[in-house]
C-alpha positions as CSV (number, residue, x, y, z in Angstrom):
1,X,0.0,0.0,0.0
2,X,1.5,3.3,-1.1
3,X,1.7,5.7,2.0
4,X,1.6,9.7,1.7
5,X,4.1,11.6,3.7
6,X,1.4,14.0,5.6
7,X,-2.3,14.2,6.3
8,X,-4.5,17.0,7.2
9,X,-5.9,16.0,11.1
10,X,-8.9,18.6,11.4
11,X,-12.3,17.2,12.7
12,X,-12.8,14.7,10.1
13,X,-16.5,13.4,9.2
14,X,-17.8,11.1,11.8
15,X,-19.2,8.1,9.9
16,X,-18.1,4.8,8.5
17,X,-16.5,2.2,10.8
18,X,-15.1,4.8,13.3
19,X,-19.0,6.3,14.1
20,X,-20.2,2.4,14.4
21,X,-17.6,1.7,16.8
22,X,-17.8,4.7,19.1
23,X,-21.5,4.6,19.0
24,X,-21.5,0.9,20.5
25,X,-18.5,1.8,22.9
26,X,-20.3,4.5,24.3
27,X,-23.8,2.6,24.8
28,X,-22.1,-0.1,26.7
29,X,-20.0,2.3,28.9
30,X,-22.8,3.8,29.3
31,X,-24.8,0.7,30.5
32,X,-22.5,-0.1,32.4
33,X,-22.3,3.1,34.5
34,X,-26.2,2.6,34.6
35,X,-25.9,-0.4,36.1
36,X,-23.2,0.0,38.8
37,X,-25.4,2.9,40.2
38,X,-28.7,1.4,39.8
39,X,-27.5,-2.8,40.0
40,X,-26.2,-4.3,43.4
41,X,-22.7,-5.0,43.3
42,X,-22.0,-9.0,43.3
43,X,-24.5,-8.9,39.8
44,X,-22.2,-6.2,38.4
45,X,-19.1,-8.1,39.7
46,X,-20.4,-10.7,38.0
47,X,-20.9,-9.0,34.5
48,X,-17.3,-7.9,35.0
49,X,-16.3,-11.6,35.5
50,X,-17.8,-12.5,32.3
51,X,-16.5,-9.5,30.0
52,X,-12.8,-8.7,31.2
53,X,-9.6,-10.3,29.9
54,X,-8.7,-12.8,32.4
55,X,-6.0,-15.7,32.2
56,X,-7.7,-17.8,35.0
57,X,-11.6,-17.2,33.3
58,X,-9.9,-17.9,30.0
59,X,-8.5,-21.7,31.3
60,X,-11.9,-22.5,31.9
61,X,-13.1,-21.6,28.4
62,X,-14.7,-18.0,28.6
63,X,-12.9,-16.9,25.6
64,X,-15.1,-14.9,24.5
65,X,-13.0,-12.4,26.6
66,X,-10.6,-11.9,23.9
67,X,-13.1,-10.2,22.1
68,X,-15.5,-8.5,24.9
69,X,-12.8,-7.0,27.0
70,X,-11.9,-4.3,24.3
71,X,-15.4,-3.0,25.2
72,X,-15.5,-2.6,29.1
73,X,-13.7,0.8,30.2
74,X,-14.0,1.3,33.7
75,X,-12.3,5.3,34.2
76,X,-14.1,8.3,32.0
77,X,-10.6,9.5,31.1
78,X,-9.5,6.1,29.6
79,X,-12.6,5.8,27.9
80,X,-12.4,9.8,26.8
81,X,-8.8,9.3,25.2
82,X,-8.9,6.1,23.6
83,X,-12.4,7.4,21.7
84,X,-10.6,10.5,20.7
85,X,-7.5,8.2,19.0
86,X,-10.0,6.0,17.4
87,X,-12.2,9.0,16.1
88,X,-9.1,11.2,14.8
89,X,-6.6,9.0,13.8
90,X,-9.0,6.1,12.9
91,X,-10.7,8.7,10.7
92,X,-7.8,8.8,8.4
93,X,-7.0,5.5,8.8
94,X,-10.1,4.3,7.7
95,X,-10.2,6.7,4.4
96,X,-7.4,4.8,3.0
97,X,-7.9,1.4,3.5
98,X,-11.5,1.0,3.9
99,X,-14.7,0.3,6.1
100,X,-13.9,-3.5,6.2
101,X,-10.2,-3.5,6.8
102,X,-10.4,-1.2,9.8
103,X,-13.1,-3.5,11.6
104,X,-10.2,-6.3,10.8
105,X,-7.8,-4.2,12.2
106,X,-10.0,-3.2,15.0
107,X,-11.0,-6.3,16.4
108,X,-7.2,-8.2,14.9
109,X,-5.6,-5.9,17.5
110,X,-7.8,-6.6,19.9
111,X,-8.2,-10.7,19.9
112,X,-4.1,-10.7,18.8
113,X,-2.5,-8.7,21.5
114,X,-5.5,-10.6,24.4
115,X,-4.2,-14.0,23.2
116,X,-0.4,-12.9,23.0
117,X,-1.2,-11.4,26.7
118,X,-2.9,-14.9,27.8
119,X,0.3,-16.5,26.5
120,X,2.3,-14.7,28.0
121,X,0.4,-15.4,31.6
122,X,1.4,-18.7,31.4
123,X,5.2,-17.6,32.6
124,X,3.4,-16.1,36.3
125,X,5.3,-13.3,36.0
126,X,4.7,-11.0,33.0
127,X,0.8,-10.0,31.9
128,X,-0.9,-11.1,35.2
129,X,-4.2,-9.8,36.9
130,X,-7.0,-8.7,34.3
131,X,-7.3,-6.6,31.1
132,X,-10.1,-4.4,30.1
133,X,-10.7,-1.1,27.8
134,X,-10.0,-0.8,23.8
135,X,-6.7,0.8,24.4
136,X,-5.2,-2.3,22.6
137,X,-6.8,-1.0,19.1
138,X,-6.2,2.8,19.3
139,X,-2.8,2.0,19.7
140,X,-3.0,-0.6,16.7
141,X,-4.5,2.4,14.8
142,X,-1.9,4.5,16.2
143,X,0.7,2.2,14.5
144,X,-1.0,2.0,11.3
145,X,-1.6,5.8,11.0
146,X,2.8,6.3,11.5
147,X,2.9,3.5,8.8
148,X,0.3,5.4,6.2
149,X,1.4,8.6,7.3
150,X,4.9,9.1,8.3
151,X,6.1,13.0,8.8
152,X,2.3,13.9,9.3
153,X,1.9,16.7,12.2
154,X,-0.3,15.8,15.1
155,X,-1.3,18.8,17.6
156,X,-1.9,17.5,21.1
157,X,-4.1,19.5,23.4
158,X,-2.9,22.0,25.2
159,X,0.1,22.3,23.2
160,X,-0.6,24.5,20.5
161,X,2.6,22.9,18.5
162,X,2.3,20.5,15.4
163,X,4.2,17.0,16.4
164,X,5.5,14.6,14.1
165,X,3.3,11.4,14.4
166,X,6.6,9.1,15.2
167,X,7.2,11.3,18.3
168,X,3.5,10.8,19.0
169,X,4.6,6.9,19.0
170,X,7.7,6.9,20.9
171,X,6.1,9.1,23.5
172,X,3.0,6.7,24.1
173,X,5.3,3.5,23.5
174,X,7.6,4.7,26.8
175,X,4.6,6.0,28.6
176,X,3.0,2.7,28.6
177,X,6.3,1.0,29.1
178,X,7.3,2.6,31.9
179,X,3.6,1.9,33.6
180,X,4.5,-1.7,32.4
181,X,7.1,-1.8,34.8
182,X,5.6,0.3,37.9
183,X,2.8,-2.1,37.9
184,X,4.9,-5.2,37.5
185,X,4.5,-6.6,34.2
186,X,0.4,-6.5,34.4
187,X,-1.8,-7.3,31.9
188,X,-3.4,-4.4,31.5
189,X,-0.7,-2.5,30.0
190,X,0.9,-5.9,28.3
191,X,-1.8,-5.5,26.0
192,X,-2.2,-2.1,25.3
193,X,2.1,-2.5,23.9
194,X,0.8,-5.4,22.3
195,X,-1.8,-3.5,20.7
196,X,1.3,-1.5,18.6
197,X,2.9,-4.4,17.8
198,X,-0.2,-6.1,16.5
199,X,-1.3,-2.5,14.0
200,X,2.7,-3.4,12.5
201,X,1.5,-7.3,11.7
202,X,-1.6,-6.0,10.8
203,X,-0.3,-3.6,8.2
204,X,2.7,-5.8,6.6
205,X,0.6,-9.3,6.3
206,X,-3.1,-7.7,5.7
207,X,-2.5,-3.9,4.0
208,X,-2.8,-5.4,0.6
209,X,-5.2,-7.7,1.0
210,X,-8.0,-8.9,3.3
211,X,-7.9,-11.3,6.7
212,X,-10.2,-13.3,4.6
213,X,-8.7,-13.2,1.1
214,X,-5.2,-14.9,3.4
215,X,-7.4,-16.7,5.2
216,X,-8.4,-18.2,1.4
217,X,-5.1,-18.2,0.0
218,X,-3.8,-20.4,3.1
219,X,-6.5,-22.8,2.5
220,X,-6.1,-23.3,-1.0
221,X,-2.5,-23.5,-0.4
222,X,-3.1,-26.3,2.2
223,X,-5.2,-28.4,-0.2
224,X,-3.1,-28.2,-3.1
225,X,-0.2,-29.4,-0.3
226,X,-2.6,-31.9,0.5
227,X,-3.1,-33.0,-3.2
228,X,0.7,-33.2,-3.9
229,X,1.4,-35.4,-0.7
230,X,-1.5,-37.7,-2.2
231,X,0.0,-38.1,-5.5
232,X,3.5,-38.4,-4.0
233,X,1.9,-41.1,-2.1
234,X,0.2,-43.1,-4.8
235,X,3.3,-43.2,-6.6
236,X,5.7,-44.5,-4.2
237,X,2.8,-47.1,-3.1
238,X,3.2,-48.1,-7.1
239,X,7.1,-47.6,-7.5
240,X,6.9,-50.3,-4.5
241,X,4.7,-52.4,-6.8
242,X,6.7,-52.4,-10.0
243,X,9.9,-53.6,-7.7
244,X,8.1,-56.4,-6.3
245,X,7.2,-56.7,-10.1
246,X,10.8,-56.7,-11.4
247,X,10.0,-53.5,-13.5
248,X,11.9,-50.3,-13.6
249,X,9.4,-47.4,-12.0
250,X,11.3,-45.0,-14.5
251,X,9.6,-46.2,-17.7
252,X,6.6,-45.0,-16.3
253,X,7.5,-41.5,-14.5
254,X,9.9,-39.1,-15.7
255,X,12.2,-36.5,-13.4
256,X,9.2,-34.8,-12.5
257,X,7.2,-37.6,-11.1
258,X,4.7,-37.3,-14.0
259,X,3.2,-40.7,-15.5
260,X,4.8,-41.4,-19.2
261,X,2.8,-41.7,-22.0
262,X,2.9,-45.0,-23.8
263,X,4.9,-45.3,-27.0
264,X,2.7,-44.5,-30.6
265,X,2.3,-48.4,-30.8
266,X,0.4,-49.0,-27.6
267,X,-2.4,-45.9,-27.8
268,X,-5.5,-48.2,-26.9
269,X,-7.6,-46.7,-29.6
270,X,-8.1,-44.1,-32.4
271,X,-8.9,-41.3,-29.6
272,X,-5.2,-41.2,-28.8
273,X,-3.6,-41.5,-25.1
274,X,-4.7,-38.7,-22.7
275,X,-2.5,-38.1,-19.8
């Protein structure tokens, strides 16, 4: 995918991909506010249970958290800042490659860095506790937007100064890093570095083409693999044969493993042989 050197960042149209996902971001956040006011607690510790990234929920099967976590956001400012990242980066991001693609990247980022995290539980020391909040896929977008857009300028309230986007990445890369380490290795913020790393997979594997279009390509690639092994197979099975047969395999297959035609004299009919 060809990427332009700058981009203009006013308030870009809110529509396309971007609106649907804030829309449904903020009605569950906003449920969810509803119901710890109006729910009693151990039902609303329960939802939480059922919806947040956790490695020990996860061992039992619930992973259907890889998916929901990216929509529970406890704090208004973390829900505040990661829907401005999706809206004005994700804006742009979503003019160049696409309705569809950004979903894939959306919820990629999401599922990839929650099952990277989960892996990563397994070692009891890094990505422990729970994970919750669509952090994760701003920063994916974040990643992608640097890859589209490299020198683009980026103003950052309160500072009335353009910023070049790769700044804008370094800065929120070390932030998050250095919460990694105050909060020993946890989850939480696993994820959201993960969340960079998976917008860079994203854009080199799936820029050019779609998660299903590989997803197609792998499969037809494994059945033709499967094919070849076959016929590999059926002619070792009849090389064996012709051995026990005292006849050389190699007047019937040439370098190549193909079958030989028979000579002129032996065509069985006036149709010809057909290989």
């Amino acid at each position: 995918m060809p990427r332009n050197t700058s981009a203009q960042l006013g308030f870009p149209r809110f529509h396309g991909a971007v609106r649907n996902l804030i829309i449904l971001s903020t009605a569950i956040y906003l449920l969810l506010l509803l119901a710890m006011s109006f729910v009693q607690a151990p039902y609303v510790q329960k939802l939480f249970d059922w919806t947040v990234l956790s490695p020990e929920h996860i061992k039992q099967g619930w992973v259907w958290q890889f998916l929901t976590y990216g929509f529970i956001h406890f704090g208004p400012l973390e829900f505040l800042f990661a829907m401005l990242a999706i809206y004005f980066l994700g804006s742009a991001v979503e003019d160049r490659i696409g309705s569809r693609r950004f979903y894939e990247l959306f919820l990629m980022s999401l599922v990839g860095a929650g099952i990277v995290g989960f892996l990563l539980s397994f070692s009891k020391v890094i990505a422990q506790g729970g994970a919750a909040g669509s952090g994760p896929a701003a920063n994916a977008i974040l990643m992608v937007f640097f890859l589209l857009y490299r020198d683009a300028p980026i103003m950052l309230f309160p500072i009335p100064i353009p910023i070049p986007v790769k700044w804008i990445v370094i800065f929120t890369a070390a932030v998050q890093g250095a919460y990694l380490l105050l909060s020993h290795f946890s989850l939480f913020f696993t994820v959201q570095l993960l969340g960079m790393g998976m917008g860079y997979v994203w854009y080199r594997a799936f820029s050019r083409r779609s998660i299903t279009g590989f997803v197609e390509d792998q499969a037809a690639s494994m059945r033709n693999a499967y094919y070849r092994w076959k016929r590999e197979r059926a002619k070792k099975k009849f090389q064996v044969y012709m051995r026990k047969h005292n006849q050389d395999p190699k007047q019937y297959f040439d370098e190549y493993g193909n079958f030989r035609p028979p000579d002129e004299k032996d065509k069985g009919g006036p149709s010809g042989w057909v290989n």
